[in-house]
C-alpha positions as CSV (number, residue, x, y, z in Angstrom):
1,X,-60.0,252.9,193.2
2,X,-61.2,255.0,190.6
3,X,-64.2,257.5,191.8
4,X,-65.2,257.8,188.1
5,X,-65.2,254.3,186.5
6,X,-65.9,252.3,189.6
7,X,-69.8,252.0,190.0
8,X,-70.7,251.8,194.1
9,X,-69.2,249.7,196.4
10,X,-72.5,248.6,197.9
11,X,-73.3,247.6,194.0
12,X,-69.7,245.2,193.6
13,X,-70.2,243.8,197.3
14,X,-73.9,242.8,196.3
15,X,-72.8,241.8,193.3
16,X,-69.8,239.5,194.5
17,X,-71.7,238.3,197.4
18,X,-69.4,239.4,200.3
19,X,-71.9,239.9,202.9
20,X,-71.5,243.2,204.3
21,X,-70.3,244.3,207.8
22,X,-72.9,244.8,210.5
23,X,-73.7,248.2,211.1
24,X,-71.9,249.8,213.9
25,X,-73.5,250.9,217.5
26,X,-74.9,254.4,217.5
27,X,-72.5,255.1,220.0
28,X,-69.6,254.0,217.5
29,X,-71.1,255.7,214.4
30,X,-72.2,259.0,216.3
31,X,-68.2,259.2,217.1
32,X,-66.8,258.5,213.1
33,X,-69.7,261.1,212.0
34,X,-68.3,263.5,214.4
35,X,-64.5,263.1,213.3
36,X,-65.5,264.1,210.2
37,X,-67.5,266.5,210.6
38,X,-65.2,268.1,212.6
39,X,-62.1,268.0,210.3
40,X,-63.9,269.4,208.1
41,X,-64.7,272.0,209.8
42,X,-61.6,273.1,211.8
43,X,-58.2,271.3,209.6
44,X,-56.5,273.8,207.5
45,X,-56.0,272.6,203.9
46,X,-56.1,273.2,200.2
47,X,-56.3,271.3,196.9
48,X,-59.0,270.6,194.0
49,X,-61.8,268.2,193.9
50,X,-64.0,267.1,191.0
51,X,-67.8,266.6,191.3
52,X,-69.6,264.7,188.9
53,X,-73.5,264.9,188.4
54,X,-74.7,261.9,186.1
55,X,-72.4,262.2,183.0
56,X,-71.0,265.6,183.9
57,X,-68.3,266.6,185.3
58,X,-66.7,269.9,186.7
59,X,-63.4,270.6,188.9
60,X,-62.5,273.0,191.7
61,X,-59.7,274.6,193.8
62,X,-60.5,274.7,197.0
63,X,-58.1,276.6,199.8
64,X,-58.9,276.6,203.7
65,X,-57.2,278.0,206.6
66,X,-58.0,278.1,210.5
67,X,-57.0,279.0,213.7
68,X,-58.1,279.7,217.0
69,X,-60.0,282.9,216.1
70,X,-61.0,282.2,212.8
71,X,-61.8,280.3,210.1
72,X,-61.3,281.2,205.9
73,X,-62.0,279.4,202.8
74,X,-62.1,280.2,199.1
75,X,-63.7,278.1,196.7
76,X,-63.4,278.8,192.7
77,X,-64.6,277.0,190.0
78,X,-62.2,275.4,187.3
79,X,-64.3,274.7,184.5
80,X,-67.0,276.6,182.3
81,X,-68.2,279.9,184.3
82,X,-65.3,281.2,186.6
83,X,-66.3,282.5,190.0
84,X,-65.2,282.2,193.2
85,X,-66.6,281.7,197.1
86,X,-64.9,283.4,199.8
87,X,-66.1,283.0,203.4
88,X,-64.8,284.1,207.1
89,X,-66.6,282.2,209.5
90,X,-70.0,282.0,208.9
91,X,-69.9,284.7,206.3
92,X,-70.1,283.4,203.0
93,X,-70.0,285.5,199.7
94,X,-69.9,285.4,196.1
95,X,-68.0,286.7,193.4
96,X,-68.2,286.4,189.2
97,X,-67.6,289.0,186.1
98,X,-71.9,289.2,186.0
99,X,-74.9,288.6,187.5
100,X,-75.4,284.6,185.8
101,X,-72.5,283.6,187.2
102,X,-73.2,285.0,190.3
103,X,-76.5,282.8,190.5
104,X,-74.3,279.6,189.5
105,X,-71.9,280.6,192.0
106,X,-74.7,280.8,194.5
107,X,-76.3,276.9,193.5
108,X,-72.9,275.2,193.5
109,X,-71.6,276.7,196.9
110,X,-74.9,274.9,198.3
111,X,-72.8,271.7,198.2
112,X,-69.5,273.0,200.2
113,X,-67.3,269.3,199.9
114,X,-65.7,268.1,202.3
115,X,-68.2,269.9,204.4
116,X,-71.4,267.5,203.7
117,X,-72.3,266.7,206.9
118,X,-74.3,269.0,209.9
119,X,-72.0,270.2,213.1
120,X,-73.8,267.7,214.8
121,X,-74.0,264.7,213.1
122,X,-75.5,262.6,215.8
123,X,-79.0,264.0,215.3
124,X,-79.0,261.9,211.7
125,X,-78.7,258.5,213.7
126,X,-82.3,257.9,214.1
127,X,-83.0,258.3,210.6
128,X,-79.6,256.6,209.0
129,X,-77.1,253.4,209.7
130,X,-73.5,253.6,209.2
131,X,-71.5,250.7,208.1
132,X,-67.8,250.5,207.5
133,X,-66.9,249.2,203.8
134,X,-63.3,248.5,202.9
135,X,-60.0,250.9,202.7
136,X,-59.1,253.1,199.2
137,X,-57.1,255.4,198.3
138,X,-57.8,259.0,197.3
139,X,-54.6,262.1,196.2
140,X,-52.1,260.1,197.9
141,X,-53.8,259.4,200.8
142,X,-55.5,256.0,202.9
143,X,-59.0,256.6,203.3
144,X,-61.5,254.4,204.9
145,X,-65.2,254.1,203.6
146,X,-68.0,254.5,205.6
147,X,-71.8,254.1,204.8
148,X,-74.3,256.4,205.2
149,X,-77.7,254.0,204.9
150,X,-81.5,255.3,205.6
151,X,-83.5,253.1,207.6
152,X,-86.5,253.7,205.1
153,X,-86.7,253.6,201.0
154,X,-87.4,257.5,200.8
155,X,-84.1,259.1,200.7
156,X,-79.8,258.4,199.4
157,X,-77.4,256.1,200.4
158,X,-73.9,258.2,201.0
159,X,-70.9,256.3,201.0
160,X,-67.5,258.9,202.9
161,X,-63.9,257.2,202.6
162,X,-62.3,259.5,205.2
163,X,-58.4,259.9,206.0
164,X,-56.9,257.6,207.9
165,X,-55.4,260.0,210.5
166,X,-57.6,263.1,210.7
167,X,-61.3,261.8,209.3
168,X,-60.9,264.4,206.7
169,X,-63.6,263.4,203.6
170,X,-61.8,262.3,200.8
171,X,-64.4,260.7,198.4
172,X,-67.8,260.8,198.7
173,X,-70.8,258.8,196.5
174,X,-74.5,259.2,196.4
175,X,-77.1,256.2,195.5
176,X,-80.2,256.2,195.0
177,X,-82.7,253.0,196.6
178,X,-82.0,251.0,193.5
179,X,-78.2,251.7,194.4
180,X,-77.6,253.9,191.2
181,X,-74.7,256.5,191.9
182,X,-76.0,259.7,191.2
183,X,-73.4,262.0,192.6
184,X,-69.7,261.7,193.4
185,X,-67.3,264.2,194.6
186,X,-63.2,263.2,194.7
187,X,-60.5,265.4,196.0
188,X,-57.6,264.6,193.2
189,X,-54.8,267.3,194.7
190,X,-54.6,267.9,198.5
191,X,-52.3,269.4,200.4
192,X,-53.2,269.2,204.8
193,X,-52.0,272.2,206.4
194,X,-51.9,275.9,205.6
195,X,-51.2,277.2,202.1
196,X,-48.4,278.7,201.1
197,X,-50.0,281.6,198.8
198,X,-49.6,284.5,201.2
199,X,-53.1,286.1,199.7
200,X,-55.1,283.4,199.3
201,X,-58.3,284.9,200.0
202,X,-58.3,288.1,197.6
203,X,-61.3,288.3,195.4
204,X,-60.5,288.2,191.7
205,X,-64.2,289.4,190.5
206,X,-65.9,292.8,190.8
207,X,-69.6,292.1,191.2
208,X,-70.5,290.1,194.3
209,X,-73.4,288.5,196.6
210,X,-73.8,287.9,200.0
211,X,-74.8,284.0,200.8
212,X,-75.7,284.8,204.6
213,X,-78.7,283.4,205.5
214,X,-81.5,285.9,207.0
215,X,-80.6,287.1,210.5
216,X,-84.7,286.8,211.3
217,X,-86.8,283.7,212.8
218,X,-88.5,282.6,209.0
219,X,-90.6,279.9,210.7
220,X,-92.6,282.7,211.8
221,X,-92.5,284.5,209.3
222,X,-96.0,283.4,208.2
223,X,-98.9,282.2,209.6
224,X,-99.2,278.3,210.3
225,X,-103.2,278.3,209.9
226,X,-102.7,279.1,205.8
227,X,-99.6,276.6,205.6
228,X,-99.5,274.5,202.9
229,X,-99.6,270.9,204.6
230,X,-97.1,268.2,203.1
231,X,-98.9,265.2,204.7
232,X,-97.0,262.3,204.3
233,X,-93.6,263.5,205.0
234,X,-90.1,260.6,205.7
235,X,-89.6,260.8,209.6
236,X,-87.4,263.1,210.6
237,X,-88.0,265.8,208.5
238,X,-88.8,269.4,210.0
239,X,-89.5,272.2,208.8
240,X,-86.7,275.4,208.3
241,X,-88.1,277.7,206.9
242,X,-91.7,279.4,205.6
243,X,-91.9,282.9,204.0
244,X,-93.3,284.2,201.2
245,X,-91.7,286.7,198.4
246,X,-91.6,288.1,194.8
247,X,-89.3,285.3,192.8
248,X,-87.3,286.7,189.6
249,X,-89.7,285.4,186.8
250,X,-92.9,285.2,188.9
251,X,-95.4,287.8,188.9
252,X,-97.1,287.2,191.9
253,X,-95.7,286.4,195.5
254,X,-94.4,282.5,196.1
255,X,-94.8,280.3,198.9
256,X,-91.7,278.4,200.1
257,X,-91.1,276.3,202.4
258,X,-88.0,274.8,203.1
259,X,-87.8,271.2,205.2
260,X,-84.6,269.3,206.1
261,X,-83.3,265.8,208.5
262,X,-80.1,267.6,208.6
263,X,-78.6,266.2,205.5
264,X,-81.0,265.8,202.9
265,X,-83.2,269.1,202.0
266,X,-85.7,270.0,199.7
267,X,-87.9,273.1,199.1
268,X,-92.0,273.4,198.5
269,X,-92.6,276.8,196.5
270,X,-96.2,277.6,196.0
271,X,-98.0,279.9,193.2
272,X,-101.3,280.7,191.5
273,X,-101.2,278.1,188.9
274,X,-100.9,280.3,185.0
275,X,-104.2,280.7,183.4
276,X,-102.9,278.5,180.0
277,X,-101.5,275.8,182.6
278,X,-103.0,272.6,181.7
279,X,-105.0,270.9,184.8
280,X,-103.4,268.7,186.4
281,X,-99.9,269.4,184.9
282,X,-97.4,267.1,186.2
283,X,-93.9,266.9,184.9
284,X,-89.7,266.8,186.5
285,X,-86.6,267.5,186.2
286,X,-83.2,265.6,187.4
287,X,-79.4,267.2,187.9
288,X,-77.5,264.5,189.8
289,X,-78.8,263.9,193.6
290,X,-81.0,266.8,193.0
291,X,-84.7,266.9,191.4
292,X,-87.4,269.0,191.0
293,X,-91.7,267.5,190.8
294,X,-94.0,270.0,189.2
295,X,-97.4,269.4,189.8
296,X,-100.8,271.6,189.6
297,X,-103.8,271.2,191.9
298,X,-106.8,273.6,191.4
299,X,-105.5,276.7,190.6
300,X,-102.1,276.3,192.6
301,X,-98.8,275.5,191.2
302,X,-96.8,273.3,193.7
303,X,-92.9,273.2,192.8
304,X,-91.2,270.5,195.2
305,X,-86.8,270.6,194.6
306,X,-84.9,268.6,196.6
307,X,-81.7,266.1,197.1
308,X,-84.2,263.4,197.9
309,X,-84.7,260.6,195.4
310,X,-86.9,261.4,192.5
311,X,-90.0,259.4,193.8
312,X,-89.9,260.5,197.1
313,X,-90.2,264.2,196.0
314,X,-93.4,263.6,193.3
315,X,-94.9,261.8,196.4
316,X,-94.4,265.1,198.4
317,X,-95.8,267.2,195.8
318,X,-98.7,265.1,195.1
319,X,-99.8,264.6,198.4
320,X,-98.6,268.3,199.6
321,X,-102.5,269.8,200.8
322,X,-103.2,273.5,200.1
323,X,-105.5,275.7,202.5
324,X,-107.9,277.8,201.2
């Protein structure tokens, strides 16, 4: 099966009438998240992948290696912008010929294929059902999809045809409610095992940026009694990260708070609202799985940028209550 010209399997099995398997026992589903999660994670390979966002699409070369004390991956970009992702561990960092890339380097390595799942996908259960769908193939290889299916209207469907013998992610697709693919990600080379290119991991840029997340506790890093209150939040959905900094672009300080479920995440940012903004302003803006709600109230600017589905985000954002 095609990942590019084949819409979404949920789509065709609707569409054909083949009533769809029952969803397996949490017990069952907690166990095929895991596998893949975990080969992921600790399976050595290499090969390229394409990603497609809407009508766009964009290929990589990705090259991973692990053993008992370690774990390295490089991942480099094979279209437009070159620039490459190197990490040991949980160090991550960046590398390009200038400072744009460098940001571009730093967006796309947010979405680290095959690795789309948390190291402990269990905790997703009481907020998604997972299905089994019917056996493709992917570079070569049997794969098996799965379904990854909210229990409420608010966030994406993600359908994962794994390997047949290690779990490792092959193919992954992202619909929205209204079961419109959004997002698609295909390995088309892959290779299982270690590489064969004895320096596999040497940086081929000058200028670089570190990707580690802060060392410090950034819930507390301001005050809950000033926190900006999204009120009508989809279950599951805590809260990461709250801090408040200096934003190229913006010349005062920016809220932001960052809230996930463990799979889906999305960002509030928080400003003094420009004095030429109209009131009321309310506008978007789409890329794929990911969008972004704009919307003014009183003299804040609230910014709400997620991989949640469009509506779901605007409903955030409008609802979102400031403190005075």
């Amino acid at each position: 099966m095609n990942a590019y010209l084949v819409p979404c399997l949920a789509a065709l099995t609707a569409a054909s009438g083949v009533a769809l398997a029952a969803p397996l026992p949490d017990a069952e589903a907690s166990q095929q998240l895991k596998r893949m999660a975990q080969a992921a994670r600790q399976l050595a390979y290499s090969g390229v992948y394409s990603q497609q966002l809407g009508n766009q699409l964009a290929s990589f070369r990705l090259t991973r290696q692990a053993d008992n004390s370690s774990v390295h991956e490089k991942r480099e970009s094979l279209d437009g912008a070159s620039w490459e992702v190197i990490s040991t561990g949980n160090d991550s960092t960046a590398y390009a010929p200038d400072p744009r890339t460098l940001l571009i380097a730093k967006l796309s390595a947010k979405k680290a294929f095959p690795r789309l799942l948390p190291e402990n996908p269990a905790d997703l259960l009481p907020f998604y059902t997972v299905r089994t769908l019917e056996d493709d193939r992917a570079a070569g290889f049997r794969c098996t999809w799965l379904a990854l299916e909210p229990r409420d209207t608010l966030r994406y469907t993600y359908q994962f045809c794994l390997e047949a013998k290690t779990g490792l992610l092959l193919k992954a697709t992202v619909l929205t409610p209204q079961k419109v693919v959004v997002e698609q990600f295909a390995f088309t080379q892959l290779q299982l095992g270690a590489s064969k290119d004895k320096l596999p991991f040497r940086a081929s840029f000058p200028m670089s940026l570190s990707l580690n997340p802060p060392s410090t506790s950034p819930v507390e890093d301001r005050p809950a009694t000033d926190r900006p209150d999204p009120r009508d939040l989809p279950t599951g959905f805590k809260l990461l990260r709250d801090t408040k900094r200096k934003l190229p672009g913006h010349p005062l300080p920016v809220r932001h708070l960052v809230y996930s479920d463990g799979l889906a995440t999305f960002s509030i940012f928080v400003e003094p609202a420009a004095p030429e903004a109209k009131p009321h302003l309310s506008t978007k803006y789409s890329q794929g799985m990911m969008h972004t709600a704009i919307h003014q109230q009183g003299d804040s600017m609230v910014t709400v940028l997620g991989d949640l589905p469009e509506a779901t985000l605007q409903h955030i954002a409008n609802t979102l209550r400031i403190k005075p």
